[in-house]
MDTraj code that builds the backbone (N, CA, C; nanometers):
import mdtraj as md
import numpy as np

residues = "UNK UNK UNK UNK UNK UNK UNK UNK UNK UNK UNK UNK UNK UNK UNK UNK UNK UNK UNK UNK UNK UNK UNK UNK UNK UNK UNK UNK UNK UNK UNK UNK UNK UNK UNK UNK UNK UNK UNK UNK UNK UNK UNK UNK UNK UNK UNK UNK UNK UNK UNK UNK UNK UNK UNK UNK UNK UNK UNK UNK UNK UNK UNK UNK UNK UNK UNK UNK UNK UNK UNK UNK UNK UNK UNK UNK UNK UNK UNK UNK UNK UNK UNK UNK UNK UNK UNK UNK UNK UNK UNK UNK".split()
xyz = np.array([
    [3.7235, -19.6809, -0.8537],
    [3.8164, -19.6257, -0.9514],
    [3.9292, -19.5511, -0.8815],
    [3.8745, -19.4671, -0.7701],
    [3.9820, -19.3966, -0.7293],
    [4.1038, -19.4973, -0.6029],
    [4.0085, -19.5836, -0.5725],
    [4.0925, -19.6779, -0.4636],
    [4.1619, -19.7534, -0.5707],
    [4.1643, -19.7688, -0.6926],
    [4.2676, -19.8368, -0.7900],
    [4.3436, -19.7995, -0.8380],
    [4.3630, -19.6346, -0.8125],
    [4.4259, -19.4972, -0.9051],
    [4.5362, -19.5311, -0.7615],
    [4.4687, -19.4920, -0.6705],
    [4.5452, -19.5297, -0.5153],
    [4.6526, -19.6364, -0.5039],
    [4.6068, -19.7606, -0.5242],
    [4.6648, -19.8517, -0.5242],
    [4.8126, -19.8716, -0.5809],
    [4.7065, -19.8331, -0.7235],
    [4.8339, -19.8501, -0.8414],
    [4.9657, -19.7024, -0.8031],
    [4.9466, -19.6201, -0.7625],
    [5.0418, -19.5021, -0.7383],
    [5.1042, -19.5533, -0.6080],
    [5.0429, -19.6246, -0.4959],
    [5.1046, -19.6744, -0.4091],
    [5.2124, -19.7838, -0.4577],
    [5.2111, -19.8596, -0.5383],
    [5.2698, -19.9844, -0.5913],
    [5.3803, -19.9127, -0.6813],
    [5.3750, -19.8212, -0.7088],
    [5.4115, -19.7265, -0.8126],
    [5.5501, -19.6578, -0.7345],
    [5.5329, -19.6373, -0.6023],
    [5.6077, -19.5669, -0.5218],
    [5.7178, -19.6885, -0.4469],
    [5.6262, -19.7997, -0.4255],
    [5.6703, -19.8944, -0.3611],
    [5.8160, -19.9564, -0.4549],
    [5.7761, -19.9689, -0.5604],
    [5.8690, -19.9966, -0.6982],
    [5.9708, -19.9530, -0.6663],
    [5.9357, -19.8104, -0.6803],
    [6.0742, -19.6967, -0.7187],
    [6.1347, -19.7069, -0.5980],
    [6.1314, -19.6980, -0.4821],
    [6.2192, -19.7249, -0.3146],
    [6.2781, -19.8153, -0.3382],
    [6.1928, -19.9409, -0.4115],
    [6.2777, -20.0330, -0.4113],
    [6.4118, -20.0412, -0.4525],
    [6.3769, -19.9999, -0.5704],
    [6.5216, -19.9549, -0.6654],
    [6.6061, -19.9131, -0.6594],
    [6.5713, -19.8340, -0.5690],
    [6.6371, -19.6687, -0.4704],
    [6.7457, -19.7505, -0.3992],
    [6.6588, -19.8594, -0.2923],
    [6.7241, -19.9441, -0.1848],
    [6.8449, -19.9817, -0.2828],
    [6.7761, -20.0516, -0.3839],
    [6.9225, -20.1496, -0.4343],
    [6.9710, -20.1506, -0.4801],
    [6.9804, -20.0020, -0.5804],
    [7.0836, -19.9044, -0.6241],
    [7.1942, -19.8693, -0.4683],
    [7.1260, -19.8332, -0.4198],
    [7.2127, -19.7538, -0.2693],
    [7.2674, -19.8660, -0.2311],
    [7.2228, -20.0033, -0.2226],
    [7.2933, -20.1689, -0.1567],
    [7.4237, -20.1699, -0.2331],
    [7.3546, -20.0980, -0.3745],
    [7.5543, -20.1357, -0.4624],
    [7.6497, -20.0527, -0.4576],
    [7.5873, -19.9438, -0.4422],
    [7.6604, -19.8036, -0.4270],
    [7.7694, -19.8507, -0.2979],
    [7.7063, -19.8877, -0.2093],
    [7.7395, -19.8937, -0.1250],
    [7.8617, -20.0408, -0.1362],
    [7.8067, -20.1242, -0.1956],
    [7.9182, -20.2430, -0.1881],
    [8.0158, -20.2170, -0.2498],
    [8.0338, -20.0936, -0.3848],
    [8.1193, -20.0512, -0.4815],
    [8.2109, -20.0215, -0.3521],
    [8.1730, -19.8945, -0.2730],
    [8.2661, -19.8196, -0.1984],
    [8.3541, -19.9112, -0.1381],
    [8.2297, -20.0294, -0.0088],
    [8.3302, -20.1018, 0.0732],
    [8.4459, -20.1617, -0.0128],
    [8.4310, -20.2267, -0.1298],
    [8.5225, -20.3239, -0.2119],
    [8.6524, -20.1860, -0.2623],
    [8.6224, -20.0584, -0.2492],
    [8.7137, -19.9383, -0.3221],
    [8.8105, -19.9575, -0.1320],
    [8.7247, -19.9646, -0.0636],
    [8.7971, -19.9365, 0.0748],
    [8.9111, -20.0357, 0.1024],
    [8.8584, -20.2029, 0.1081],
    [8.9553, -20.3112, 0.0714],
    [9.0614, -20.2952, -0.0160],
    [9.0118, -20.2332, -0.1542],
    [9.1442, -20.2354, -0.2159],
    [9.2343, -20.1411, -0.2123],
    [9.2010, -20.0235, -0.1307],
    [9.2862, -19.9298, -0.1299],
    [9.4117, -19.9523, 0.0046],
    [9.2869, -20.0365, 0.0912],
    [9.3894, -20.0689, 0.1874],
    [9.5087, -20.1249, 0.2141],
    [9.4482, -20.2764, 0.1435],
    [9.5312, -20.3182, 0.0678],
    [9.7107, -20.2634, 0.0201],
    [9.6423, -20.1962, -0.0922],
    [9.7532, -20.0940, -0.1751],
    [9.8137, -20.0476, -0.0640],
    [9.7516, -19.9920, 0.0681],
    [9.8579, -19.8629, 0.1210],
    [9.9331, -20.0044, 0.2040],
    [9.8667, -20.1037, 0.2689],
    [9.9876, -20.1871, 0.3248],
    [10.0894, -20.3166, 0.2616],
    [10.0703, -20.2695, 0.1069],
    [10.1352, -20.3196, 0.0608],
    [10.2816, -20.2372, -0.0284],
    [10.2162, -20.0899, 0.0579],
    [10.3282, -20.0175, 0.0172],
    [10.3324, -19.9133, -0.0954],
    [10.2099, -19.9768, -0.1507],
    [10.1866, -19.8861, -0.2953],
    [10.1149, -19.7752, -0.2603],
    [10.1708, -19.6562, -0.2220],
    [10.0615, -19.5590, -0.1461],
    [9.9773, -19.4439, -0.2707],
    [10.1041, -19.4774, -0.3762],
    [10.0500, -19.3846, -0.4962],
    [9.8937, -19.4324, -0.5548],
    [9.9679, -19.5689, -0.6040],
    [9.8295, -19.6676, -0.6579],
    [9.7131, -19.6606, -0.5374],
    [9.7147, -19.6557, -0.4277],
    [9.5898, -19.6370, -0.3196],
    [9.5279, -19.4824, -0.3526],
    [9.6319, -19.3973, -0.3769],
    [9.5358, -19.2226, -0.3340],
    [9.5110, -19.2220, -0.5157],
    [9.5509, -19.3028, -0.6147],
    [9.4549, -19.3254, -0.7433],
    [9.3683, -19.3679, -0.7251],
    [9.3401, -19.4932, -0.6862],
    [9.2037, -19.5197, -0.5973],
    [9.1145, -19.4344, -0.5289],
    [9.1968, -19.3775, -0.4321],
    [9.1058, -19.2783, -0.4269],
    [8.9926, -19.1924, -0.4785],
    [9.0623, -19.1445, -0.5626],
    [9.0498, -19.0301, -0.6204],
    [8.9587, -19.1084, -0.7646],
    [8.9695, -19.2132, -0.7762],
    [8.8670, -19.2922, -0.8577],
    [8.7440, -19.3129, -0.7982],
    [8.7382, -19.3365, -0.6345],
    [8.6217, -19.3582, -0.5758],
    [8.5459, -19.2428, -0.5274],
    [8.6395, -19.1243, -0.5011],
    [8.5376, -18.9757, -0.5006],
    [8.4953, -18.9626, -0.6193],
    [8.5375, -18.9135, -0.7174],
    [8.4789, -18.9646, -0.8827],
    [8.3927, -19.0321, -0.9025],
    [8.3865, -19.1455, -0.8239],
    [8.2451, -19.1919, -0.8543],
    [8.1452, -19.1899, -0.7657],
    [8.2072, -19.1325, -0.6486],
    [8.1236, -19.0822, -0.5275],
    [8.0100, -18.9329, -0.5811],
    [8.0886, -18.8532, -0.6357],
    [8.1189, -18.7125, -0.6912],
    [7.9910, -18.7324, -0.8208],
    [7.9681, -18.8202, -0.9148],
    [7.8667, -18.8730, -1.0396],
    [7.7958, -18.9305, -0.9563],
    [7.7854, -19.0194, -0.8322],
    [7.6699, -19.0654, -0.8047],
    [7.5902, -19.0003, -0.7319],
    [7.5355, -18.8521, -0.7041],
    [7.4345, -18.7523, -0.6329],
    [7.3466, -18.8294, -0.5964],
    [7.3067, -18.8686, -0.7343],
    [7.1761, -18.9117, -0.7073],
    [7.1392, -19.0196, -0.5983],
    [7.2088, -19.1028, -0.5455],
    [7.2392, -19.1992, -0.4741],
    [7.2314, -19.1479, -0.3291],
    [7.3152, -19.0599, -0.3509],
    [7.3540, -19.0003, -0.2083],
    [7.2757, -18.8981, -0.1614],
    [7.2423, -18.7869, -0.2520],
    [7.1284, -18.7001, -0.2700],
    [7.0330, -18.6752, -0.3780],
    [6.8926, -18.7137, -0.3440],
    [6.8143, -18.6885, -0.4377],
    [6.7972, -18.5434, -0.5188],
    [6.7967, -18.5838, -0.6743],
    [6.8323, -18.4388, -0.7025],
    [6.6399, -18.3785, -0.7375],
    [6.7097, -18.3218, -0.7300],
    [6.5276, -18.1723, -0.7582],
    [6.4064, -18.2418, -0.8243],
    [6.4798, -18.3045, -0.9126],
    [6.3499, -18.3439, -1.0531],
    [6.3396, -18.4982, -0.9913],
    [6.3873, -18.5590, -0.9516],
    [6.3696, -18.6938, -0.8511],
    [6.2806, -18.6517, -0.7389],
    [6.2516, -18.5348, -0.6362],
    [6.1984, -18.5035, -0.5707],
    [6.0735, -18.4362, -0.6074],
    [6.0484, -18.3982, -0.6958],
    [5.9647, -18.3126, -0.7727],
    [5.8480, -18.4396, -0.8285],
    [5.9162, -18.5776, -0.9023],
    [5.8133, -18.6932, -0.9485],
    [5.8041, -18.7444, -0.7927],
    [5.8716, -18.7450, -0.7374],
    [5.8426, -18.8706, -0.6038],
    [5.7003, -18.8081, -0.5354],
    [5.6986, -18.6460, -0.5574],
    [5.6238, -18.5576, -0.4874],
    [5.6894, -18.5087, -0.3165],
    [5.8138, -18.5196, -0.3523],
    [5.8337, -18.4960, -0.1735],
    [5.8896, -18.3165, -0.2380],
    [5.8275, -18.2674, -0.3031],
    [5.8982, -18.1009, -0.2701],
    [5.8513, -18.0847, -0.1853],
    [5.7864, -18.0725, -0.0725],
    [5.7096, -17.9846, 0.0598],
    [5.8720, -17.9177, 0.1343],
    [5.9891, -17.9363, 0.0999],
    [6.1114, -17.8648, 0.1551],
    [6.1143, -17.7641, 0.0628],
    [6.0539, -17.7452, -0.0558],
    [6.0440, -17.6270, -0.1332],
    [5.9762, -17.5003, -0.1170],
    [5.8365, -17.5396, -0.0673],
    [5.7307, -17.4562, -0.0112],
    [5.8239, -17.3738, 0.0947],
    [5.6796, -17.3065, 0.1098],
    [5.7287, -17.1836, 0.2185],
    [5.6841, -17.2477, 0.3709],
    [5.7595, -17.1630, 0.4364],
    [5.8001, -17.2144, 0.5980],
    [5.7316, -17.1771, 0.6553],
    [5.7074, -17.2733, 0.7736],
    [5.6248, -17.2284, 0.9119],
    [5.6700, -17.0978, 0.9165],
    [5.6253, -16.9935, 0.9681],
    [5.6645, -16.8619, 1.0618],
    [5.7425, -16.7780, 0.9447],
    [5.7491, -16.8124, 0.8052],
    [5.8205, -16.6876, 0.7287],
    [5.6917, -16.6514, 0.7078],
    [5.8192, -16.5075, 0.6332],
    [5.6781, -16.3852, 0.5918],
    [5.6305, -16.4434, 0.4236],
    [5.6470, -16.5449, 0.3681],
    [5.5803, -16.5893, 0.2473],
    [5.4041, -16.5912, 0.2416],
])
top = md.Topology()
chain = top.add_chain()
for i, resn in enumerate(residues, 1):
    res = top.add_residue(resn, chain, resSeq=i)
    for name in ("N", "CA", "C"):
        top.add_atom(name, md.element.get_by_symbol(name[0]), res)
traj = md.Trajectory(xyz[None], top)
């Protein structure tokens, strides 16, 4: 029973990374394709339309935390708080 409780929470974890991965694979392809087109823009002269771009892709840099940093309550189900606990060598 308990090697199936195991299993299934392992498979459980395995899932969610996954997701993690290929959320972060797009995140990531969003940016490169924001990088192309901004480049683009600046050597085509349009330097305004590029730093709009910009400023569209921190924006969505800026909403995607979670991507980039896991937030509290994502760390809290995954079970990785142990950076929460108290420290080697403090007085806790």
């Amino acid at each position: 029973m308990a090697e199936n409780l195991r299993a299934q929470s392992n498979q459980e974890q395995i899932d969610r990374l996954t997701r993690e991965l290929e959320e972060a694979e797009l995140f990531a392809q969003r940016l490169r394709a924001y990088i192309v087109a901004i480049r683009d823009e600046v050597a085509g002269g349009h330097a305004g339309r590029g730093l709009s771009m910009c400023n569209q892709a921190l924006t969505e840099i800026d909403s995607a935390t979670d991507v980039v940093a896991t937030s509290p309550q994502l760390k809290e189900r995954a079970g990785l708080d142990a950076d929460n606990g108290p420290h080697r060598g403090s007085a806790d």
